[in-house]
C-alpha positions as CSV (number, residue, x, y, z in Angstrom):
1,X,0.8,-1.3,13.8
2,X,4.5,-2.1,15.0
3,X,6.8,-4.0,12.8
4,X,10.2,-5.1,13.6
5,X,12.6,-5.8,10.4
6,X,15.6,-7.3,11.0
7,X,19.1,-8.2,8.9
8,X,18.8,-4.2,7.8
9,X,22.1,-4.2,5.9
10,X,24.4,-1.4,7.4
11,X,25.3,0.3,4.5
12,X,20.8,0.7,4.2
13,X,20.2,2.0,7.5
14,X,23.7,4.2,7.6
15,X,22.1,6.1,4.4
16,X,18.4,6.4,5.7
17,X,20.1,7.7,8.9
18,X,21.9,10.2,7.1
19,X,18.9,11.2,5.1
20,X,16.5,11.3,8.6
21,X,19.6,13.8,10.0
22,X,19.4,15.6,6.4
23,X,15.8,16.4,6.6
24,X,15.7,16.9,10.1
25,X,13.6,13.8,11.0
26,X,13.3,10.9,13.2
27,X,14.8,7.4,12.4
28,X,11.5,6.0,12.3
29,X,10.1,8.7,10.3
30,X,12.6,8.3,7.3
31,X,12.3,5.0,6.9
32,X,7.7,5.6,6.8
33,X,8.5,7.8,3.8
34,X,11.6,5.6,2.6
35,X,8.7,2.6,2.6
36,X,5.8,4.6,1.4
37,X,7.9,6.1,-1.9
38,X,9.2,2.8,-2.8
39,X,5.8,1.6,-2.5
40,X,4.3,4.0,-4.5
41,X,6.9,2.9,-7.4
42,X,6.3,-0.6,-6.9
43,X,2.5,0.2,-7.6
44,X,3.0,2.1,-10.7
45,X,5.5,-0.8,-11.8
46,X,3.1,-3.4,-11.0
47,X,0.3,-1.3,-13.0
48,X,2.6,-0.7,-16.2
49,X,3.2,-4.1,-16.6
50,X,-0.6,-5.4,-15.9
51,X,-1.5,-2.8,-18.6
52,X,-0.2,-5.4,-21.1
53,X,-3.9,-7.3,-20.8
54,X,-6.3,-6.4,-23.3
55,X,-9.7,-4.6,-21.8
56,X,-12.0,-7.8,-22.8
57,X,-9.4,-10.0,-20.9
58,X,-9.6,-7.4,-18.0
59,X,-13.4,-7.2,-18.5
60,X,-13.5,-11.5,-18.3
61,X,-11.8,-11.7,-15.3
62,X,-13.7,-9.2,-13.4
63,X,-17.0,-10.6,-14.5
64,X,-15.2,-14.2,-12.8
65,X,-14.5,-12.2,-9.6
66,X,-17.5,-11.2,-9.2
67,X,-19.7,-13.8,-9.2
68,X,-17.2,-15.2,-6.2
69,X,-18.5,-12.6,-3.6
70,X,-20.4,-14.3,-0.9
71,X,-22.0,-12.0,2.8
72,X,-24.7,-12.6,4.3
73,X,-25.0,-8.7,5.0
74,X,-27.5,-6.3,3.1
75,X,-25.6,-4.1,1.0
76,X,-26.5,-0.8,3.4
77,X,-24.8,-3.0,6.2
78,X,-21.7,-3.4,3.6
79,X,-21.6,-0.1,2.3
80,X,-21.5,1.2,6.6
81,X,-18.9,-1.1,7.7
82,X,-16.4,0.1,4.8
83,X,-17.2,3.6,6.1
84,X,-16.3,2.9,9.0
85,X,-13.4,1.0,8.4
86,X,-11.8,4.2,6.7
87,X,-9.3,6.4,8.6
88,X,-8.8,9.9,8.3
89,X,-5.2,9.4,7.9
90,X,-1.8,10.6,9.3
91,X,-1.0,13.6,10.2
92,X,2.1,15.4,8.7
């Protein structure tokens, strides 16, 4: 997928470029693992605080989500279509 960002401060894409010329890799590359850290913080953030909710809240609202899953598929045809869905990844 190809995203363009725009309004990148100068001061923010002056220090990612000095980090991609640091570590010896590309613009584009920098800014993947720039993204992909601070999302990785943002998740365990998010997680610490949602914590907070007791296990039978936690337990009551998945019980409500569930019941609001509607296909018309089997389960096998379910279970194959998130198989192959998956990717094997990125190489690095």
């Amino acid at each position: 997928m190809n995203l363009t960002i725009r309004n990148i401060p100068d001061d923010v894409i002056n220090k990612i470029r000095t980090l991609s010329q640091m570590e010896r890799r590309s613009l584009n590359n920098e800014i993947l693992l720039v993204l992909e850290r601070g999302i990785q913080e943002e998740v365990k953030h998010f997680f610490n605080i949602k914590r907070n909710i007791s296990k039978n809240i936690q337990i009551d609202i998945w019980r409500r989500l569930s019941k609001e899953w509607q296909d018309d598929r089997s389960t096998d045809a379910i279970i194959k279509d998130i198989y192959n869905s998956r990717t094997l990844g990125r190489e690095f």
